[in-house]
DSSP file (Angstrom, degrees, kcal/mol; ACC not computed):
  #  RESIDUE AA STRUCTURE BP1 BP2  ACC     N-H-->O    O-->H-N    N-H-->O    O-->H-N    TCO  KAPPA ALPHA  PHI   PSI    X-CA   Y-CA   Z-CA
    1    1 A X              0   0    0      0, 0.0     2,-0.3     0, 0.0    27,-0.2   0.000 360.0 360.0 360.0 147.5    0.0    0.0    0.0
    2    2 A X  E     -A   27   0A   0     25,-2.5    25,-2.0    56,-0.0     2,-0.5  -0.875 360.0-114.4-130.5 155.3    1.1    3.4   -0.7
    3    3 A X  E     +AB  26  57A   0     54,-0.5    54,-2.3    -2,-0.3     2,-0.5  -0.716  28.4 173.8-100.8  81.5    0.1    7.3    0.5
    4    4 A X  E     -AB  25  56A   0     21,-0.8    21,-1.6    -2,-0.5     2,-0.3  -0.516  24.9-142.7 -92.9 147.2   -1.2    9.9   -1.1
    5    5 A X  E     -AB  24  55A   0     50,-3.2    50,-2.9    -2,-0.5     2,-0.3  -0.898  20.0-161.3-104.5 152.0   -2.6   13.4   -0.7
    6    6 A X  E     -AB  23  54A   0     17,-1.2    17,-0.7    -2,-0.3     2,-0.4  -0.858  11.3-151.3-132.7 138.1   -5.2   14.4   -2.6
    7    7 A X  E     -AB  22  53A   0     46,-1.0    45,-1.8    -2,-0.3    46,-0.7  -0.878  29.3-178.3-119.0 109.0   -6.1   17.7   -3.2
    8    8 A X  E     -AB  21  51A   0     13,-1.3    13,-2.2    -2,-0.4     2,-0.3  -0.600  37.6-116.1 -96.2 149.0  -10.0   17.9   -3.7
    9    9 A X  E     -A   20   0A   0     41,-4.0    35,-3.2    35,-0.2    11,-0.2  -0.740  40.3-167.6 -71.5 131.2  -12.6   20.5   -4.5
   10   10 A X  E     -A   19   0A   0      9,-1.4     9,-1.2    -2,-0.3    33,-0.2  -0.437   4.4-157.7-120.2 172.9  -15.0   20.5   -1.0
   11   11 A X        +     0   0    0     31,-0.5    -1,-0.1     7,-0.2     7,-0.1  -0.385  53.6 102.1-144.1-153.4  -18.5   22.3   -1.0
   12   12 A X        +     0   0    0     -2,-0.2    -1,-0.1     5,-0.1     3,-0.1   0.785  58.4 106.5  48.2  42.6  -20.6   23.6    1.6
   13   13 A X  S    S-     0   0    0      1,-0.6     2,-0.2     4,-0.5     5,-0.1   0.486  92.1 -70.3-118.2 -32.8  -19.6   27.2    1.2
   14   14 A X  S >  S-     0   0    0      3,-0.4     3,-0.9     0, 0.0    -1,-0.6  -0.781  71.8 -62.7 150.1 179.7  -22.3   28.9   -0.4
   15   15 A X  T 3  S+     0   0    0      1,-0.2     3,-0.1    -2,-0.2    82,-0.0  -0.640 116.4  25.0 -99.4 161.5  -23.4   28.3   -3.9
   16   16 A X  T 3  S+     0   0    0     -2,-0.3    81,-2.9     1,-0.3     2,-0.3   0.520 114.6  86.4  91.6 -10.4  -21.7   28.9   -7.1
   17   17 A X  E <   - C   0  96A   0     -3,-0.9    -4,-0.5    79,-0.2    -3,-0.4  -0.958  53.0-167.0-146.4 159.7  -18.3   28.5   -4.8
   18   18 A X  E     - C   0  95A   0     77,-1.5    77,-1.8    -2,-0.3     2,-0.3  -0.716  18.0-137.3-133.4-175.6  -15.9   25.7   -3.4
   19   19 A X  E     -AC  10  94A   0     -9,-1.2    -9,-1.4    75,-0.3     2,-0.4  -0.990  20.9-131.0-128.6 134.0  -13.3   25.5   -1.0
   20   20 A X  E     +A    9   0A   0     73,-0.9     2,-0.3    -2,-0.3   -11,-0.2  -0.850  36.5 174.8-104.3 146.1   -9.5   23.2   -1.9
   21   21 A X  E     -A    8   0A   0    -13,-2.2   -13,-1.3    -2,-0.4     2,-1.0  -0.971  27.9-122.4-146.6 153.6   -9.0   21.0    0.9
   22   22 A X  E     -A    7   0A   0     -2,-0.3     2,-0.3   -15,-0.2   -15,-0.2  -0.789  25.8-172.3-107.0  97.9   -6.2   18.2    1.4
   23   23 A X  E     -A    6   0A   0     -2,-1.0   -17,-1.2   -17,-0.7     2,-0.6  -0.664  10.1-146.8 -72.8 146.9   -7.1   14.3    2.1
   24   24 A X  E     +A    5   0A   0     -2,-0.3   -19,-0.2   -19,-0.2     2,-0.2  -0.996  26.0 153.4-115.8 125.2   -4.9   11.4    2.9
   25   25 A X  E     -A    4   0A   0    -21,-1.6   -21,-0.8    -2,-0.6     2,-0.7  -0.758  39.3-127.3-120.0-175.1   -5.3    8.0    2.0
   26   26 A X  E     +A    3   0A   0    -23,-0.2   -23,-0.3    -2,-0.2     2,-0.2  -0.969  41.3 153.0-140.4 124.7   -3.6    5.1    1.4
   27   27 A X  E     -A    2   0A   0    -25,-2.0   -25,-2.5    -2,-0.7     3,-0.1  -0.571  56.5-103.6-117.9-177.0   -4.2    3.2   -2.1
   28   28 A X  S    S-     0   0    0    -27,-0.2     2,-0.3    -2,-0.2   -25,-0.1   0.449 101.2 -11.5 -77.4 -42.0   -2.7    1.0   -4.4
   29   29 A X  S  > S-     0   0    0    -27,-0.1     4,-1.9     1,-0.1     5,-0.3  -0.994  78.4 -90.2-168.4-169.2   -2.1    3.8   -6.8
   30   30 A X  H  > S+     0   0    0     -2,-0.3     4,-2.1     1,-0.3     5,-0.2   0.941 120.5  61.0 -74.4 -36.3   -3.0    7.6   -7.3
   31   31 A X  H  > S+     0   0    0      2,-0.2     4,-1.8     1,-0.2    -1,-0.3   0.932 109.1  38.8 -64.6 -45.1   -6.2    6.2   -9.6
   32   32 A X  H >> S+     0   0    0      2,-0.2     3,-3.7     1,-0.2     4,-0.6   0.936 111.9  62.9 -67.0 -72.8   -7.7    4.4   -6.8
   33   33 A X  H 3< S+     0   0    0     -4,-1.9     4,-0.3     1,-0.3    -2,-0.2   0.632 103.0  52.2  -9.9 -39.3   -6.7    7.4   -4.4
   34   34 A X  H 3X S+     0   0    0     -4,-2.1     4,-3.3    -5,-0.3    -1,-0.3   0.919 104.7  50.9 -81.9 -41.6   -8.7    9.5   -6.2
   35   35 A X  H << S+     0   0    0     -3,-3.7     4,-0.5    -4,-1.8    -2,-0.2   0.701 102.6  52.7 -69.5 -12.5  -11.4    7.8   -6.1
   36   36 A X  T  < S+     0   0    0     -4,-0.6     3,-0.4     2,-0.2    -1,-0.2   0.752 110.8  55.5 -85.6 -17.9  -11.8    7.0   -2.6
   37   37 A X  T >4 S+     0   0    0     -4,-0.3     3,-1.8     1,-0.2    -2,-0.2   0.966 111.9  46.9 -68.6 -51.4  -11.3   11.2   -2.2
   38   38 A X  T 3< S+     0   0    0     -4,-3.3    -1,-0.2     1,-0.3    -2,-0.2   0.611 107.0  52.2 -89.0  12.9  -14.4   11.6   -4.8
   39   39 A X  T 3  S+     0   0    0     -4,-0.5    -1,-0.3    -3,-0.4     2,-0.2  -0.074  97.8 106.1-119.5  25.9  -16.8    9.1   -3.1
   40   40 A X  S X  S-     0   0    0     -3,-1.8     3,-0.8     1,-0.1    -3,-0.1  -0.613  81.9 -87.7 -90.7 170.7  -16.1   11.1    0.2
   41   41 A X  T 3  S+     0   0    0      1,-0.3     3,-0.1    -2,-0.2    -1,-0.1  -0.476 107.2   5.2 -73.0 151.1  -18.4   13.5    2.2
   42   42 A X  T 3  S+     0   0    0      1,-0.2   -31,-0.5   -32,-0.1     2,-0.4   0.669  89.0 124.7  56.0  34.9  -18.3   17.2    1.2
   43   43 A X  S <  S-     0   0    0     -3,-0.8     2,-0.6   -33,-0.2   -33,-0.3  -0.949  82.1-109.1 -90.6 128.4  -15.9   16.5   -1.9
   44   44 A X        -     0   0    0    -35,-3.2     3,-0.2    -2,-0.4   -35,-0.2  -0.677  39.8-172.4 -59.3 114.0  -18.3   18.3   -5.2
   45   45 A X  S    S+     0   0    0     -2,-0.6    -1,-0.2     1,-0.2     5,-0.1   0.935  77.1  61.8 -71.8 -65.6  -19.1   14.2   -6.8
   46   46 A X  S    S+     0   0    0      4,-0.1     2,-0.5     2,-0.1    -1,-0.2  -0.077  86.9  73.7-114.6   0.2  -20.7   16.4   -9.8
   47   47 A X  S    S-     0   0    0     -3,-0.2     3,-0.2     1,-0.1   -38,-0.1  -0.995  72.4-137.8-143.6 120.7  -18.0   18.2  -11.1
   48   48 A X  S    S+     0   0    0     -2,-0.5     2,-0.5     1,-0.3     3,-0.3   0.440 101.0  48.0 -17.8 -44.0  -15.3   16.9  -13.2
   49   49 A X        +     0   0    0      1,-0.1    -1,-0.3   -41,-0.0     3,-0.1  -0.726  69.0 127.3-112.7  84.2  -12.1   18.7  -11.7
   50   50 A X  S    S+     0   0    0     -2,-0.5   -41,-4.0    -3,-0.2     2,-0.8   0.676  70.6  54.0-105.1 -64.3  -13.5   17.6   -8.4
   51   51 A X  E     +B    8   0A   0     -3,-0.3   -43,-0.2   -43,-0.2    -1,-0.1  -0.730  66.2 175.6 -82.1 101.9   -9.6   16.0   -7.9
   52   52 A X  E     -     0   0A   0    -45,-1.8     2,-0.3    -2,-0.8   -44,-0.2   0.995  62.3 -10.4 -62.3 -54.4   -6.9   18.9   -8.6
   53   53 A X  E     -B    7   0A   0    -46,-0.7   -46,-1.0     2,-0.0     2,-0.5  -0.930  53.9-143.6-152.7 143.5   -3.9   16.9   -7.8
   54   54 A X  E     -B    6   0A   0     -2,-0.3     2,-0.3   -48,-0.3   -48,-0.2  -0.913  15.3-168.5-135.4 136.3   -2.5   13.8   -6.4
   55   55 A X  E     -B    5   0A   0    -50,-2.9   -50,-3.2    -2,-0.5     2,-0.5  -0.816  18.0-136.9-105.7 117.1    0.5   13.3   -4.5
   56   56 A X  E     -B    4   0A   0     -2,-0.3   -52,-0.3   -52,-0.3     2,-0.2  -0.843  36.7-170.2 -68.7 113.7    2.5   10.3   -3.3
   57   57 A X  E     -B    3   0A   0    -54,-2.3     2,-0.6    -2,-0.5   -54,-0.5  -0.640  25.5-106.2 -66.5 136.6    3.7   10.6    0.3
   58   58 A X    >>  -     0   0    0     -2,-0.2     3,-3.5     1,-0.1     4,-1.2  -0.833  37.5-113.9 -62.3 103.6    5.8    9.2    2.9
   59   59 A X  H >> S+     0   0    0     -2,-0.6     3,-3.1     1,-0.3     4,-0.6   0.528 119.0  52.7  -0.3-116.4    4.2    7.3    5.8
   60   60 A X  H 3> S+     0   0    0      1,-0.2     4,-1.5     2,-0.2    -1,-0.3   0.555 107.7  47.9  23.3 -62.6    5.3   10.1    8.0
   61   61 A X  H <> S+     0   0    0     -3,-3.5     4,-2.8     1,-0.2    -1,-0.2   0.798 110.3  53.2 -68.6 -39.4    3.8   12.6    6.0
   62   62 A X  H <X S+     0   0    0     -3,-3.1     4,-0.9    -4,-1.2    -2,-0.2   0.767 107.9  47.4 -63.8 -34.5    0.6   10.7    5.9
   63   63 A X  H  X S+     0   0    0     -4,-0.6     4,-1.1    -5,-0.3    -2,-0.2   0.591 110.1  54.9-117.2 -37.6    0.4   10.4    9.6
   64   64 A X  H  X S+     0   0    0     -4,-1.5     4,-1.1    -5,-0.4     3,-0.4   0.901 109.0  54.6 -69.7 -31.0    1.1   14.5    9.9
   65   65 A X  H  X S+     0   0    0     -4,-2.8     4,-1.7     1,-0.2    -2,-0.2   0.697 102.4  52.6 -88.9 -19.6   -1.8   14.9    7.6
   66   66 A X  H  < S+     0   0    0     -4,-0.9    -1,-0.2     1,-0.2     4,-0.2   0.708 106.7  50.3 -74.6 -19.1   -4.1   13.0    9.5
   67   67 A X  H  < S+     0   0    0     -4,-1.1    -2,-0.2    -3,-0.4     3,-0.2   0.636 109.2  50.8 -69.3 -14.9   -3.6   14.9   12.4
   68   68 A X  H >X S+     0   0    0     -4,-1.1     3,-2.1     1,-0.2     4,-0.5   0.979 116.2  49.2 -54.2 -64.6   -4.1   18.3   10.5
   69   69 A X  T 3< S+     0   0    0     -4,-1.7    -1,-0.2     1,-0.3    -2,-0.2   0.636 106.1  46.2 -41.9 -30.6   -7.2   16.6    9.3
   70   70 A X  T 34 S+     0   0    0      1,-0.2    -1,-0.3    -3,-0.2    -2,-0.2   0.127 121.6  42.2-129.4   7.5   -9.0   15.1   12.7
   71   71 A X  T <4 S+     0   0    0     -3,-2.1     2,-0.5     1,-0.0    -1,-0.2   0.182  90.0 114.9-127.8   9.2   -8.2   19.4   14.8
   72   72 A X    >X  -     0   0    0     -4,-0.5     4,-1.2     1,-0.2     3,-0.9  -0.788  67.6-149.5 -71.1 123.3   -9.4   21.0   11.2
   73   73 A X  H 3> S+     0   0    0     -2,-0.5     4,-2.0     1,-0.3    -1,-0.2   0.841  97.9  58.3 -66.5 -54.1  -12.8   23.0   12.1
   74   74 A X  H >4 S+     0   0    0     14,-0.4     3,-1.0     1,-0.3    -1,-0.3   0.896 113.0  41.6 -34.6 -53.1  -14.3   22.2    8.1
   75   75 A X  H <4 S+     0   0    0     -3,-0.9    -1,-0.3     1,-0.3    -2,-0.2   0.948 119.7  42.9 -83.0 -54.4  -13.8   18.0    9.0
   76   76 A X  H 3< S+     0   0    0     -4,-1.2    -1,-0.3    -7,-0.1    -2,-0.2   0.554  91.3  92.0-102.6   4.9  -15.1   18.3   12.3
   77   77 A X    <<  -     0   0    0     -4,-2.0     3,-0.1    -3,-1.0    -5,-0.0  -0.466  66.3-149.2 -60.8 149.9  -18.2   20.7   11.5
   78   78 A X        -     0   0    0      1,-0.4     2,-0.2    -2,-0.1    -1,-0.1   0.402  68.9 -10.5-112.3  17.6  -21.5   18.2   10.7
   79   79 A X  S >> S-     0   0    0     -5,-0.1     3,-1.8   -67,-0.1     4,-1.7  -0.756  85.4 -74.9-177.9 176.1  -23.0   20.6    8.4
   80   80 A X  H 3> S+     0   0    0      1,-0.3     4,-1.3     2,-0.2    -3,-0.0   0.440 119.9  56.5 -68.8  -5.0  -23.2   23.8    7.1
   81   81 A X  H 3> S+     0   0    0      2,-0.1     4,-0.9     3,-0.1    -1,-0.3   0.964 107.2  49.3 -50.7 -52.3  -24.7   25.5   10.1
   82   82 A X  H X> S+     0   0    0     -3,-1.8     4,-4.0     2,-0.3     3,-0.7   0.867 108.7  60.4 -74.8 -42.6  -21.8   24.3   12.5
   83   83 A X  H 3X>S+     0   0    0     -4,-1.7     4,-1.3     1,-0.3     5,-0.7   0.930 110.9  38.3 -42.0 -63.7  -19.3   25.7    9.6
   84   84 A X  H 3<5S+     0   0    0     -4,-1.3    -1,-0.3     1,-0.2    -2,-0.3   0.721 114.4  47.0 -66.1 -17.1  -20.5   28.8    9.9
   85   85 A X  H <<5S+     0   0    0     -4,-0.9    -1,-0.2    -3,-0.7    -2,-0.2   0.950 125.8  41.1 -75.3 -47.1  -21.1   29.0   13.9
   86   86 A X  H  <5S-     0   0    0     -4,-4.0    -2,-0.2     1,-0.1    -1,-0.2   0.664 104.9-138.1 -63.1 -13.6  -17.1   27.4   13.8
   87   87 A X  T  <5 -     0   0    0     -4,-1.3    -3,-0.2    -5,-0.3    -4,-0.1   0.961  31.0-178.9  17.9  86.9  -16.2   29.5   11.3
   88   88 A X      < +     0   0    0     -5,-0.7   -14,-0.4    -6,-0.1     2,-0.3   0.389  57.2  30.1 -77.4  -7.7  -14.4   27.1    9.5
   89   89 A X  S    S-     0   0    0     -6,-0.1     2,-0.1    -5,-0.1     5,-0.1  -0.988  71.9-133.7-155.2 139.2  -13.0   28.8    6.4
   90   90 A X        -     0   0    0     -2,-0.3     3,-0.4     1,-0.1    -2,-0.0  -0.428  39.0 -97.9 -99.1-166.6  -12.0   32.6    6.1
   91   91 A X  S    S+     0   0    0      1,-0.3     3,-0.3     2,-0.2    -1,-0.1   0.500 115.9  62.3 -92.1 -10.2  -13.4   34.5    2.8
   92   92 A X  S    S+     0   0    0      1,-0.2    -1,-0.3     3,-0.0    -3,-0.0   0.784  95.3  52.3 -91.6 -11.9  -10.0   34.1    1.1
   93   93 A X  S    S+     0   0    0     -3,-0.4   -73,-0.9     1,-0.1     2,-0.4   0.565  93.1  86.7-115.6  23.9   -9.7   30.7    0.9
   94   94 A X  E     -C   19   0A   0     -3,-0.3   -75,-0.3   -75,-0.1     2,-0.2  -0.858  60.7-161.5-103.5 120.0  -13.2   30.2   -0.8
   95   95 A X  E     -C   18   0A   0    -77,-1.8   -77,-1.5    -2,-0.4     2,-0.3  -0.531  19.3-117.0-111.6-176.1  -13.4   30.5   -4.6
   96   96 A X  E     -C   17   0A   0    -79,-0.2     2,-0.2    -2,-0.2   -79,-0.2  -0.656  34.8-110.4-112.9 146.9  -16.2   31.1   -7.1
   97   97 A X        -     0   0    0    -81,-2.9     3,-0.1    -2,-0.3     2,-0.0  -0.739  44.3-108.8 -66.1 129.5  -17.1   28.1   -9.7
   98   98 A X        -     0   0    0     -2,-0.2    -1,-0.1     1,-0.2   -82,-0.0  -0.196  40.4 -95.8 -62.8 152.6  -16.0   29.5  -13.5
   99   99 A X        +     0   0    0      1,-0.2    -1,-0.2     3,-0.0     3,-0.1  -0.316  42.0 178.4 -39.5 130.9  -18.9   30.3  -15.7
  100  100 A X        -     0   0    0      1,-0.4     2,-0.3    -3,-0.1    -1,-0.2   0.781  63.6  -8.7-129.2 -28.9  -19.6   27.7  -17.8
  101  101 A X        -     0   0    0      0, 0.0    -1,-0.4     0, 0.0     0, 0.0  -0.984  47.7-142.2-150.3 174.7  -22.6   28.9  -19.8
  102  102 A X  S    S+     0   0    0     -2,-0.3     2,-0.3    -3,-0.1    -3,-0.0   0.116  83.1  81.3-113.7  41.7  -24.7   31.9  -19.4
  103  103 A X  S    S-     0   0    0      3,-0.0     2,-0.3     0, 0.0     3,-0.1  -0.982  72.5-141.7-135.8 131.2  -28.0   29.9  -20.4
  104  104 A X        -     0   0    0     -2,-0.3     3,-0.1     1,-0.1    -2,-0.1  -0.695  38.7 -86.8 -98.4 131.8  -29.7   27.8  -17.7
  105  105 A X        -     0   0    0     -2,-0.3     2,-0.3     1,-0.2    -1,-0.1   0.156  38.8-103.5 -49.3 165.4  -31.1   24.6  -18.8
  106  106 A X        -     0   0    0     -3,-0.1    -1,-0.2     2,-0.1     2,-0.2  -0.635  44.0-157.3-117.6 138.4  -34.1   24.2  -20.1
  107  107 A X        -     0   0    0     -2,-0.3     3,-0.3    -3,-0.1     4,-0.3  -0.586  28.4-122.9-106.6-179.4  -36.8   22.5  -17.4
  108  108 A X  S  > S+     0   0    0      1,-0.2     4,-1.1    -2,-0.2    -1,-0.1   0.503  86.1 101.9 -90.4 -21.2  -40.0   20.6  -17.6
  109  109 A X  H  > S+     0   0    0      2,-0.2     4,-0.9     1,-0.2     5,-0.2   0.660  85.0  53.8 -80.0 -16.1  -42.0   23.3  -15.3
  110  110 A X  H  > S+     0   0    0     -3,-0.3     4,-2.6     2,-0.1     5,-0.3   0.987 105.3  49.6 -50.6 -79.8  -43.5   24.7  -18.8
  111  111 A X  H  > S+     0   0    0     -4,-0.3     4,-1.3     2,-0.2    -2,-0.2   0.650 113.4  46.6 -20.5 -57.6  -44.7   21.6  -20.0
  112  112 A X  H >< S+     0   0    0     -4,-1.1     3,-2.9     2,-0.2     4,-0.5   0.921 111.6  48.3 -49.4 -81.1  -46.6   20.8  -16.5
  113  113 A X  H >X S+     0   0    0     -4,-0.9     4,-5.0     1,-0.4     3,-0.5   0.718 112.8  46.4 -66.0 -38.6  -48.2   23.9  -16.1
  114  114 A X  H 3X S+     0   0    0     -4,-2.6     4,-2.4     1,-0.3    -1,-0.4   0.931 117.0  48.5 -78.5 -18.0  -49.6   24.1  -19.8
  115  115 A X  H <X S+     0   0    0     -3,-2.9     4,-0.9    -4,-1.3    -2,-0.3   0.766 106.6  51.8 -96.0   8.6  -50.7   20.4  -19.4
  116  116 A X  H <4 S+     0   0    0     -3,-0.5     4,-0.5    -4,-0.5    -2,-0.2   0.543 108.1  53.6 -75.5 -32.5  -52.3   20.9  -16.2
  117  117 A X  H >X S+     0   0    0     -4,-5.0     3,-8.7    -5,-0.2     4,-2.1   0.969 105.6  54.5 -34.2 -77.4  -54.1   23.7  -18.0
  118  118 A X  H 3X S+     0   0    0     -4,-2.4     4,-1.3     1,-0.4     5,-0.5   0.891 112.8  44.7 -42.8 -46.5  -55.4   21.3  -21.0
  119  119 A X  H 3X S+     0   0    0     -4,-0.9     4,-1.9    -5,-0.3    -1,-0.4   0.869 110.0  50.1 -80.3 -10.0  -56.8   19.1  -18.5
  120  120 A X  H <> S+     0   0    0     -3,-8.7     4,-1.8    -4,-0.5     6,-0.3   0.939 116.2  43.3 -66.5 -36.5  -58.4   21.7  -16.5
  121  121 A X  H >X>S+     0   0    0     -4,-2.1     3,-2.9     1,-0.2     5,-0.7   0.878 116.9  54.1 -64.2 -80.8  -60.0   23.2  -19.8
  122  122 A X  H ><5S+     0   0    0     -4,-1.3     3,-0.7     1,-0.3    -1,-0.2   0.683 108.4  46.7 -43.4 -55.1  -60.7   19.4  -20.7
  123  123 A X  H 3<5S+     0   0    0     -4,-1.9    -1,-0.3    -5,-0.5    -2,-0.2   0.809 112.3  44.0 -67.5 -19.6  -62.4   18.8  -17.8
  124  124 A X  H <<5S-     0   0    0     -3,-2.9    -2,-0.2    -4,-1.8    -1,-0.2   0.217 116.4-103.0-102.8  15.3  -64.7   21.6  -17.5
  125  125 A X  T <<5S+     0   0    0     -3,-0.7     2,-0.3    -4,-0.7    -3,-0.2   0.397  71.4 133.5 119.6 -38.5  -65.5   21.5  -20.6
  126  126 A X      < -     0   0    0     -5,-0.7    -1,-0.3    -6,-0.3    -2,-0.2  -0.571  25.8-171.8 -93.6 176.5  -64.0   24.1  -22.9
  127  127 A X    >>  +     0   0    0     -2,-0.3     3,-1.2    -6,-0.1     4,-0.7   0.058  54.8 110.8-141.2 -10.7  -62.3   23.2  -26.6
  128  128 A X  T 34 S+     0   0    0      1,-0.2     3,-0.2     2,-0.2    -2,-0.0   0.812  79.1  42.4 -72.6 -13.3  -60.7   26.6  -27.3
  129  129 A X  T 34 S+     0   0    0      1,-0.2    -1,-0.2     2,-0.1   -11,-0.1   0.360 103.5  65.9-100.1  12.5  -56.8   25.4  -27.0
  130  130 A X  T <4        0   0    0     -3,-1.2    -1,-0.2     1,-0.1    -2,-0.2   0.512 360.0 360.0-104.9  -9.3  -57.5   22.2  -28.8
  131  131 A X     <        0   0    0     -4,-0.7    -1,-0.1    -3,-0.2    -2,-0.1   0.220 360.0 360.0 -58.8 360.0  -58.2   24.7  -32.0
């Protein structure tokens, strides 16, 4: 087994923004390593550069980074209230998600509303939006 640090993008911050935060684990190789980082709590799952970096480590190193981890406020908050009461992250070290396009996908809530019309008109009776 081998020791890496992982440096992942973390959430709970507000929206639209992330936080970079450092894990340690111990894999088989950096590929695995990564994956056990993005199937952790408060790592962003959804987002594609979710893992910035991974690093190979010394036992040693590994073993300082798990004490960092287990007295950091973020890790030991249990949700985004407690961050903020702990204040867990100052305003510099949160950054904003890039743009990625400036048209928000297109939902279904048109579609309901006008077929929840047709069947009100259908049921009481009127025929003018079937014309």
């Amino acid at each position: 087994m081998k020791y890496y640090k992982v440096e992942a993008k973390c959430g709970h911050v507000g929206r639209n923004n992330y936080i970079i935060k450092m894990f340690y684990v111990c894999a088989e190789d950096g590929k695995e390593a990564a994956l056990k980082v993005r199937n952790s709590p408060r790592v962003k799952h959804h987002h594609k550069d979710a893992i910035r970096n991974v690093y190979e480590i010394t036992y040693d190193e590994y073993l300082v980074g798990l004490d960092a981890n287990s007295v950091d406020s973020y890790f030991l908050a249990h949700n985004s209230t407690e961050q903020r009461m702990l204040c867990c992250f100052g305003n510099n070290e949160i950054n904003k998600e890039e743009q990625k396009d400036l048209f928000k996908k297109p939902t279904h809530a048109r579609r309901r509303i006008i077929n929840t019309m047709l069947v009100k008109d259908w049921k009481s009776g009127r025929s003018y939006l079937y014309e």
